[in-house]
C-alpha positions in Angstrom: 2.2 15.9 25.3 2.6 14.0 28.7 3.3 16.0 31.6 6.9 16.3 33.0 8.1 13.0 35.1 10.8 13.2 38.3 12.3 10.3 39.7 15.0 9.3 42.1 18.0 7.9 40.6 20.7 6.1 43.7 23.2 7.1 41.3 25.8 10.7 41.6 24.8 12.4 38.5 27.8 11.6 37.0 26.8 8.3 37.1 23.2 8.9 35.9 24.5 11.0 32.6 27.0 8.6 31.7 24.1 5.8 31.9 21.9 8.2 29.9 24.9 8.3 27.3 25.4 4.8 26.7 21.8 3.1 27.2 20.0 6.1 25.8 22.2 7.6 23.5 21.6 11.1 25.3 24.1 14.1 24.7 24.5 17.8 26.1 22.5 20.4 25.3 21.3 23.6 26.3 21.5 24.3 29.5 23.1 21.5 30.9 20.5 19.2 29.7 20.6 16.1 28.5 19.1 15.8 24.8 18.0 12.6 22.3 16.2 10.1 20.5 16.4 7.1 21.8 13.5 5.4 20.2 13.5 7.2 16.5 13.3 10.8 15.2 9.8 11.2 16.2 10.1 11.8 19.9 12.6 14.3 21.6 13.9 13.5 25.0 15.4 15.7 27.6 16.6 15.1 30.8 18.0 17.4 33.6 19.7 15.4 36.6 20.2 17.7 39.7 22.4 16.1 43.0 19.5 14.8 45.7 21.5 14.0 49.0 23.8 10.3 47.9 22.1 9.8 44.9 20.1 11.9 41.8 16.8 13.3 40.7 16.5 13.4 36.9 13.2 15.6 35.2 12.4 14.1 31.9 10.1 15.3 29.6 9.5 14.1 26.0 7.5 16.1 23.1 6.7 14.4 19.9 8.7 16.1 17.1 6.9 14.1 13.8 4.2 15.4 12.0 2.7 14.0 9.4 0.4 15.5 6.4 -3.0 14.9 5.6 -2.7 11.7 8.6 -2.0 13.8 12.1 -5.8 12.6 12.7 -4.2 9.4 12.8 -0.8 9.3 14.2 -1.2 12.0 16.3 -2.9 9.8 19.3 -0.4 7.1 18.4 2.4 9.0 18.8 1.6 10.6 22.0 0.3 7.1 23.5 4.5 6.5 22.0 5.7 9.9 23.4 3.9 8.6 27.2 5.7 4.6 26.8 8.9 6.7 26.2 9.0 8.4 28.7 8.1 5.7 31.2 10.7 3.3 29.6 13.7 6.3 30.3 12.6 6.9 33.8 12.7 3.2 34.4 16.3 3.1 32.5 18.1 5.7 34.5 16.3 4.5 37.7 17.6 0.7 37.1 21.1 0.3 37.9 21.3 -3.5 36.8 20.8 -2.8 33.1 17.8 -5.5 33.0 14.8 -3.2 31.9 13.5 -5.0 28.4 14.0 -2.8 25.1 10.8 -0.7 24.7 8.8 -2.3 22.0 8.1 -0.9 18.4 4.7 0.2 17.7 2.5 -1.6 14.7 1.9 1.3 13.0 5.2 3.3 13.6 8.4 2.8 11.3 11.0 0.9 12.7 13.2 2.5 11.5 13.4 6.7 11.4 11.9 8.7 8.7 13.5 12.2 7.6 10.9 14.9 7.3 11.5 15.0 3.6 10.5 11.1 3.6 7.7 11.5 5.9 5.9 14.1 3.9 6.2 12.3 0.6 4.6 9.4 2.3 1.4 10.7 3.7 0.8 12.7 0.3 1.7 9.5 -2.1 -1.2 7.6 0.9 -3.4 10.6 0.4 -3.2 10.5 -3.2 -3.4 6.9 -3.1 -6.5 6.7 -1.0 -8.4 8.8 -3.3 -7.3 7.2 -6.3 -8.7 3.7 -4.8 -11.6 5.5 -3.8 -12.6 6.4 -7.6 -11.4 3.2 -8.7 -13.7 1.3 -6.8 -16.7 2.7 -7.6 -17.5 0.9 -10.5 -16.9 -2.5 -8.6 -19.3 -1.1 -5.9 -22.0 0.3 -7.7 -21.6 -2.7 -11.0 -25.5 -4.2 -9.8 -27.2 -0.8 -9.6 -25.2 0.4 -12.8 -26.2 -3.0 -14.5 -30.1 -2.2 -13.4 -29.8 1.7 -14.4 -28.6 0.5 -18.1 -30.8 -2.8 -18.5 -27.1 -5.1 -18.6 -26.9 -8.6 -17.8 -24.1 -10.3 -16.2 -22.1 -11.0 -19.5 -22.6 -8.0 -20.8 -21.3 -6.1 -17.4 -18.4 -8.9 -17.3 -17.8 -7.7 -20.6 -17.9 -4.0 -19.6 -16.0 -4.4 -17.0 -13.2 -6.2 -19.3 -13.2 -3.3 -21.3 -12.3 -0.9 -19.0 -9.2 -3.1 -18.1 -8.0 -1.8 -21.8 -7.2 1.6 -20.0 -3.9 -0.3 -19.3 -2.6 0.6 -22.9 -2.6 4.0 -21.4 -1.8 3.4 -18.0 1.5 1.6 -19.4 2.3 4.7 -21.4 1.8 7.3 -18.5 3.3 5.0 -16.1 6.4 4.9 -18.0 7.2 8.4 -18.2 7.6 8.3 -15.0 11.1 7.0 -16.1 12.1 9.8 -18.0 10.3 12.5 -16.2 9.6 11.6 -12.5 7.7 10.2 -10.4 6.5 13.8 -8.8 4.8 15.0 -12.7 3.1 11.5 -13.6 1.6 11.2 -10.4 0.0 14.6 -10.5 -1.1 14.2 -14.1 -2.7 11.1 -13.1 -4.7 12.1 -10.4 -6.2 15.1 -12.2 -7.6 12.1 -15.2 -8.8 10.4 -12.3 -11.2 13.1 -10.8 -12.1 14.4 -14.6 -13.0 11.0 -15.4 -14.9 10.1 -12.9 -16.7 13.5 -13.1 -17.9 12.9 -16.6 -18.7 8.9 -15.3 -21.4 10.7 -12.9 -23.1 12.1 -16.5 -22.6 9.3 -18.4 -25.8 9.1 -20.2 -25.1 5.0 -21.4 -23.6 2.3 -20.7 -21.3 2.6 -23.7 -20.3 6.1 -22.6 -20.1 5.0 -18.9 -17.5 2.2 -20.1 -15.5 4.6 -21.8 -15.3 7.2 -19.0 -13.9 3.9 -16.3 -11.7 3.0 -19.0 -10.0 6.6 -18.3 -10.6 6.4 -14.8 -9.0 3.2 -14.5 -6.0 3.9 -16.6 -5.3 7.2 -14.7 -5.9 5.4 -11.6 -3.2 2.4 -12.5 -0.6 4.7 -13.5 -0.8 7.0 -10.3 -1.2 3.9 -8.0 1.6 2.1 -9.1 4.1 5.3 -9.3 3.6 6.3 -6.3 4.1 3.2 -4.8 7.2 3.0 -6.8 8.0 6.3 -4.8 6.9 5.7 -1.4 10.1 2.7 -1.8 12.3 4.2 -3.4 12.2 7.3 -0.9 11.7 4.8 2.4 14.8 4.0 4.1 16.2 0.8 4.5 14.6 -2.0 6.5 10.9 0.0 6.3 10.6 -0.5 2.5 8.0 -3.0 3.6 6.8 -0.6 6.3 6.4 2.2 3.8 4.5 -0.2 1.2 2.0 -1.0 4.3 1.1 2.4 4.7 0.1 2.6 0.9 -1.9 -0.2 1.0 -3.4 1.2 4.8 -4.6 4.4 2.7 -5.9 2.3 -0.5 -8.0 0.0 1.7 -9.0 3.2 3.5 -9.9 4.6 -0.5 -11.9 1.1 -0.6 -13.7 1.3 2.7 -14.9 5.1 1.7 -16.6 3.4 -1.6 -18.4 0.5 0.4 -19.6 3.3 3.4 -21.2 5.6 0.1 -22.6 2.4 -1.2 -26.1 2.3 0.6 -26.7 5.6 -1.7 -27.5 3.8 -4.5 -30.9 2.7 -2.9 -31.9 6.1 -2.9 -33.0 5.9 -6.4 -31.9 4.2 -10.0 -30.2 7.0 -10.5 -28.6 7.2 -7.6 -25.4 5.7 -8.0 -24.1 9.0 -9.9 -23.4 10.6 -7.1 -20.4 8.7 -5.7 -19.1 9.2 -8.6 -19.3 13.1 -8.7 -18.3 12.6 -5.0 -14.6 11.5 -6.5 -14.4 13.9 -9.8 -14.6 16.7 -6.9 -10.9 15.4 -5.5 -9.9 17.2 -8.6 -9.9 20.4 -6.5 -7.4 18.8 -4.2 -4.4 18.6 -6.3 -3.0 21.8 -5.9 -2.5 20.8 -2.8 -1.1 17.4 -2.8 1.0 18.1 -5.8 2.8 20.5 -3.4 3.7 18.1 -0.6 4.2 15.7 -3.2 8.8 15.6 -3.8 10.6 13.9 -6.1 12.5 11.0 -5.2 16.1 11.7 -3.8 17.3 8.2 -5.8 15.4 9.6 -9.2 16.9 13.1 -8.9 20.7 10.9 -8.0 19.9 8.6 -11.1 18.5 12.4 -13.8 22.0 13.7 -12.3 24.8 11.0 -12.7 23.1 11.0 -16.3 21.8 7.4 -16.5 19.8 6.4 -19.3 16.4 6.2 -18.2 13.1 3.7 -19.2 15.7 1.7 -21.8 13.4 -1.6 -22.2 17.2 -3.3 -23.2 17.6 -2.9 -19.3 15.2 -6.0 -18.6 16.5 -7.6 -21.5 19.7 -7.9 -19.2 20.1 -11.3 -17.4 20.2 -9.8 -14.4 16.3 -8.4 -14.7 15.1 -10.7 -17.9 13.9 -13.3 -15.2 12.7 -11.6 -12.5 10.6 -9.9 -14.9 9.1 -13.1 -16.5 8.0 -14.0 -13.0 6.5 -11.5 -12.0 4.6 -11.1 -15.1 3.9 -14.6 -14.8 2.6 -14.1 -11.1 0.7 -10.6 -12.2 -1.3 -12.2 -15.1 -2.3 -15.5 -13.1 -3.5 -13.7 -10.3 -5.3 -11.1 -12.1 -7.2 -14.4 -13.6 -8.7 -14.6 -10.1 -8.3 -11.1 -8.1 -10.3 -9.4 -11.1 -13.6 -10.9 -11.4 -13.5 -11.9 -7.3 -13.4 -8.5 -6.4 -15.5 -6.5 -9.1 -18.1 -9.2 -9.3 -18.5 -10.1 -5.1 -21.5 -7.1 -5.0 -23.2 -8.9 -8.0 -22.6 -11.9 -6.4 -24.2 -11.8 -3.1 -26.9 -9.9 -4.7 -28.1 -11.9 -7.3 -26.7 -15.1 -5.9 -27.4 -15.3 -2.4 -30.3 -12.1 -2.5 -28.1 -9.1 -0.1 -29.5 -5.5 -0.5 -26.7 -3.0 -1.3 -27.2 -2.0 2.6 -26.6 -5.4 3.4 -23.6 -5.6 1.3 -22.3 -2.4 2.5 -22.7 -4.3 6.3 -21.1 -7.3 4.5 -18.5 -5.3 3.4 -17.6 -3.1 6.7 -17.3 -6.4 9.1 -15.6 -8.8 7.1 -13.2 -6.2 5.2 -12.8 -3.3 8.0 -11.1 -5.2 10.9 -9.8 -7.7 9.1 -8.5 -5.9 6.3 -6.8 -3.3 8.6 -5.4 -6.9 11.0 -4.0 -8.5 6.9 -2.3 -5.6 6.5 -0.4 -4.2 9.5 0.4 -7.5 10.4 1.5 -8.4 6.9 4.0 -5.5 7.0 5.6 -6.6 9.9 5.6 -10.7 8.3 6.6 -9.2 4.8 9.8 -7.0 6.9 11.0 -9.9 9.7 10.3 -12.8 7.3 10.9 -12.2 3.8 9.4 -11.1 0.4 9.2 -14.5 -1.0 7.3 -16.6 1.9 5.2 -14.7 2.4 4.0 -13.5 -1.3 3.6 -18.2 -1.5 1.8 -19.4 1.9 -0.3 -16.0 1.8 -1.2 -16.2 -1.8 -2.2 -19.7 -1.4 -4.3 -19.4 2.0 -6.4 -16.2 0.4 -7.1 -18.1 -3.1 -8.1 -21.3 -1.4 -10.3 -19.2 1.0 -11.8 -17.0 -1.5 -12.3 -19.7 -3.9 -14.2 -21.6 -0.9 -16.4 -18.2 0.0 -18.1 -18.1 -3.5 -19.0 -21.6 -3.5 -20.6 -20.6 0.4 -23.8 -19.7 1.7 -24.8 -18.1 5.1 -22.7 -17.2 8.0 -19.9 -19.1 6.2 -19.6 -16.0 4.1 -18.9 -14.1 6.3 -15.8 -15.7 8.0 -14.4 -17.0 5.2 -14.2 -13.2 3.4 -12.4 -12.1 6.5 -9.9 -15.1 6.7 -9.7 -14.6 2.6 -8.8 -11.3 3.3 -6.2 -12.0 6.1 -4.2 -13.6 3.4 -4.8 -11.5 0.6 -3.2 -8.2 2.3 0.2 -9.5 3.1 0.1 -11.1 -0.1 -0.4 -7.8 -1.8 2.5 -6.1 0.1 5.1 -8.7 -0.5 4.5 -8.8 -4.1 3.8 -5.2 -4.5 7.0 -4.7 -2.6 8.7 -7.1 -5.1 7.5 -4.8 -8.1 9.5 -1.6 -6.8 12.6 -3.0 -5.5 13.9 -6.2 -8.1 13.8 -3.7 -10.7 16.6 -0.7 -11.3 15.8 3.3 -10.3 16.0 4.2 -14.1 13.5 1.9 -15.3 11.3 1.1 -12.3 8.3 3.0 -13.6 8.7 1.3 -17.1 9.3 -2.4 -15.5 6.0 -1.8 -13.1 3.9 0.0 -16.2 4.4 -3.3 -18.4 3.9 -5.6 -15.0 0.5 -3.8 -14.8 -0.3 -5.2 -18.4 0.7 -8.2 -17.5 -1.9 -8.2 -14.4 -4.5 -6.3 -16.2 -4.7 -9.4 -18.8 -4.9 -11.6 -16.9 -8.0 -9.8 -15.0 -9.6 -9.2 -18.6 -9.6 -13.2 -19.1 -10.8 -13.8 -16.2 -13.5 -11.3 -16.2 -14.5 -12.5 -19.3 -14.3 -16.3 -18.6 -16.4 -15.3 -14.9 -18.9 -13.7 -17.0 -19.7 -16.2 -19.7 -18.8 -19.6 -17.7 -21.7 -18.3 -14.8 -25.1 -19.9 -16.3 -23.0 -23.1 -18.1 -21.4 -23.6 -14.9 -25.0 -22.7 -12.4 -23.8 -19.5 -10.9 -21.6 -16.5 -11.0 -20.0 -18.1 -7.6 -18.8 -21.3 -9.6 -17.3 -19.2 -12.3 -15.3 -17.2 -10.0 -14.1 -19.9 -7.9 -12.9 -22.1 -11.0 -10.8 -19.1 -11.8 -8.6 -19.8 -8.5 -6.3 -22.3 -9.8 -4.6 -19.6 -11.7 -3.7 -17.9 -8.4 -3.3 -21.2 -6.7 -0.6 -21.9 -10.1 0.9 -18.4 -9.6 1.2 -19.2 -6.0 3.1 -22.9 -5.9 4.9 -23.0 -9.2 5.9 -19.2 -9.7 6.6 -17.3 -6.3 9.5 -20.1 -5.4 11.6 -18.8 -7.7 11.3 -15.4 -6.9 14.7 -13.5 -5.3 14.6 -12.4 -1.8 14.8 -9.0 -1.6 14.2 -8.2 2.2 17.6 -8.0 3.8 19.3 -6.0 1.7 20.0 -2.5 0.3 17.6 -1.9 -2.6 20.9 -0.1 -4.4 22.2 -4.1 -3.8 19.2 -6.0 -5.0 18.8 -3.5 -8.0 22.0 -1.8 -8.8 21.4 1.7 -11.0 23.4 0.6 -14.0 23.5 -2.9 -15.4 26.9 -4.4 -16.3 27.7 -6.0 -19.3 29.1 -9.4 -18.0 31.7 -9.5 -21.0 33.2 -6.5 -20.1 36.6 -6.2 -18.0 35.8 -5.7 -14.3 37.5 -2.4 -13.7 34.9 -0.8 -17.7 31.8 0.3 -16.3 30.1 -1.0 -19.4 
């Protein structure tokens, strides 16, 4: 924590408290002190003023009061570089008697609005959980060349593997649902348990048929934990930092990602080699005592399991009020999956049978064009998805990323490079607005139901184009060509769906998605 500052105020006390009252919103405490939070929850300020001749010398001091699970690695040097700016920006307000010092501005990777401890802690677990989950997930898409060398596979019939593990949805869509009827807190924790057993028995798989069943587990079990607890981390967030909390999610996942690419340059080591990133994630298993523990329920699901609402109805989306917003969505999931799919499980295979990269170089490629600007897409994303809205952002970022994506597998040299990192500048706040859209257009009681059939809708669409990617690559020259054509589903999804989305990002998420759905023919005053 920063050291205590004095400083000379012209000002009687009197004069200095009351100023500390009304710009800092500072009140009595123990002692005589002056007490608050003037710039969130997170960071305690107290202030004692003593007379000093005509005027007032005031000791501040400021201690961060936020911790944060599994993360402090992270936030703790944030906050205390926060805990040092507040404390500066207090002196200079009870020094200043013209009431001109600028409002102390909000940190990129702080809320901006407070977080209760309870909200906080289901956070980092739901990001811990969530980065490991993405972790095992991504394997597959990592290691797909060496794995395809290990079993003799060519690229059809690794396109065709890789389809088949997108079948895990069925049970995805089943786990992800019960989330509905019995919370977010026990789906989650089941989930992340398949994931680690599944990707344990991945790291023995002794063919390729057994090694496509095993992802076809690890893949369901991954969907369904991924998109509950993103379903939690917005229902718990408080207004104005649904957007914020999303970011966070996605912040860990990448992080999940970035952890496969760095184990990547094992697979060199040997044919065999691959296995042990693999065993590397069914060891998380051991971890979910642990997370499960910091891991609440929702306050909204436990509000919606005691007023007795019916929970995971599919009549719900049936309603006018939902029917749409789902068809969109759906619409928007399955023609971007078309693209997203085969772009990101078939890049390794690309550059290394396309344009001749090592797995070391790809794990370079990977680290410079996806690290920086991956972390750039989606902190400043947040803050676009948040000031801007849902909805333009989920179009002109959709758009830019497919175009630029589409353009990097039809590339060769340093224009790889650049034009992954721009490709992925756009795909992260596209993610996060649409992702955002998922949890918050659809109602508490059938949230995890909506998002579980949203996920078939998505997973679908990345079977077709997985498939089409795989067998369009030697009619069409190259696995590059295939991919790109797949674009102008995205590009579709982008123009002629997302328009006609809702806007979600100015309002309550009890207003955008009220708990229970009215029946329009009934009288105002009958609950229906």
């Amino acid at each position: 924590m920063p050291g205590p500052v004095t400083v000379r105020a012209d000002d009687a006390p009197a004069g200095v408290a009351a100023r500390a009252a009304r710009v800092l919103g500072l009140e009595s405490g123990p002692g005589g002190a002056l007490v608050g939070y003037p710039h969130g929850r997170e960071i305690r300020v107290e202030a004692t003023v003593r007379p000093d001749g005509a005027g007032s010398r005031v000791d501040l001091t400021a201690r961060v009061e936020a911790r944060v699970p599994y993360f402090d690695w992270f936030f703790g040097p944030i906050l205390r570089r926060r805990c040092r700016r507040v404390l500066r920006h207090c002196a200079a307000v009870l020094t200043d008697a013209d009431d001109d010092i600028r409002p102390l501005r909000s940190s990129y990777f702080l809320p901006p609005v407070p977080f209760d401890d309870e909200q906080i802690t289901l956070l980092a677990s739901a990001c811990a959980l969530g980065a490991l989950c993405s972790f095992g997930s991504a394997l597959f898409g990592q290691n797909a060349n060496s794995v395809a060398d290990a079993f003799g596979s060519h690229d059809a019939t690794l396109g065709t593997s890789l389809a088949i593990t997108r079948a895990g949805v069925l049970v995805a869509l089943v786990v992800a649902a019960l989330a509905d009827r019995y919370g977010r807190r026990a789906v989650v924790a089941a989930g992340f348990g398949g994931v680690g057993l599944a990707n344990a028995a991945t790291a023995l798989a002794p063919n390729l048929a057994f090694f496509t069943g095993s992802q076809l587990l690890t893949r369901a079990f991954v969907q369904a934990t991924l998109v509950v607890a993103g379903i939690a981390v917005v229902e718990e967030a408080p207004e104005r930092a649904r957007a914020y909390a999303a970011t966070m999610f996605a912040l860990a996942s990448g992080a999940g990602f970035a952890l496969s690419v760095i184990l990547l340059p094992i697979a060199d080591l040997g044919p065999q080699a691959w296995r042990v990133s693999f065993a590397v994630s069914g060891l998380t298993v051991l971890l979910l005592p642990a997370l499960v523990r910091s891991f609440p329920e929702t306050r909204r699901y436990r509000r919606v399991v005691g007023e007795a609402v019916s929970r995971g109805r599919l009549r719900t989306l049936r309603d006018r009020s939902y029917a749409s917003r789902f068809a969109l969505l759906g619409g928007i999931a399955f023609l971007t999956g078309v693209f997203s799919a085969p772009s990101a499980q078939l890049t390794n295979r690309f550059l290394s049978d396309d344009r001749g990269f090592s797995n070391l170089d790809v794990s370079v490629f990977r680290a410079v064009t996806n690290g920086i600007p991956g972390l750039i897409g989606v902190v400043v994303g947040g803050r676009l998805v948040e000031s801007r809205g849902r909805r333009p952002v989920a179009i002109w970022a959709t758009a830019l990323a497919t175009a630029v994506q589409a353009a990097f597998f039809l590339s060769d040299g340093a224009w790889l490079w650049v034009l992954s990192a721009v490709a992925l500048l756009g795909a992260a706040p596209a993610s996060i607005a649409l992702g955002t859209l998922d949890a918050e257009l659809f109602p508490t009681e059938v949230r995890g139901t909506s998002n579980a059939l949203l996920l078939v809708c998505g997973v679908t669409g990345a079977v077709t184009g997985l498939l089409a990617s795989g067998f369009l690559a030697d009619p069409l020259g190259g696995l590059g060509r295939s991919i790109a054509l797949c674009g102008a589903a995205a590009m579709a999804a982008a123009l002629l769906l997302a328009p006609r989305l809702p806007e979600s990002a100015f309002h309550a998420l009890d207003e955008v998605s009220p708990s229970r759905v009215v029946d329009p023919r009934a009288p105002a005053d009958d609950p229906g």
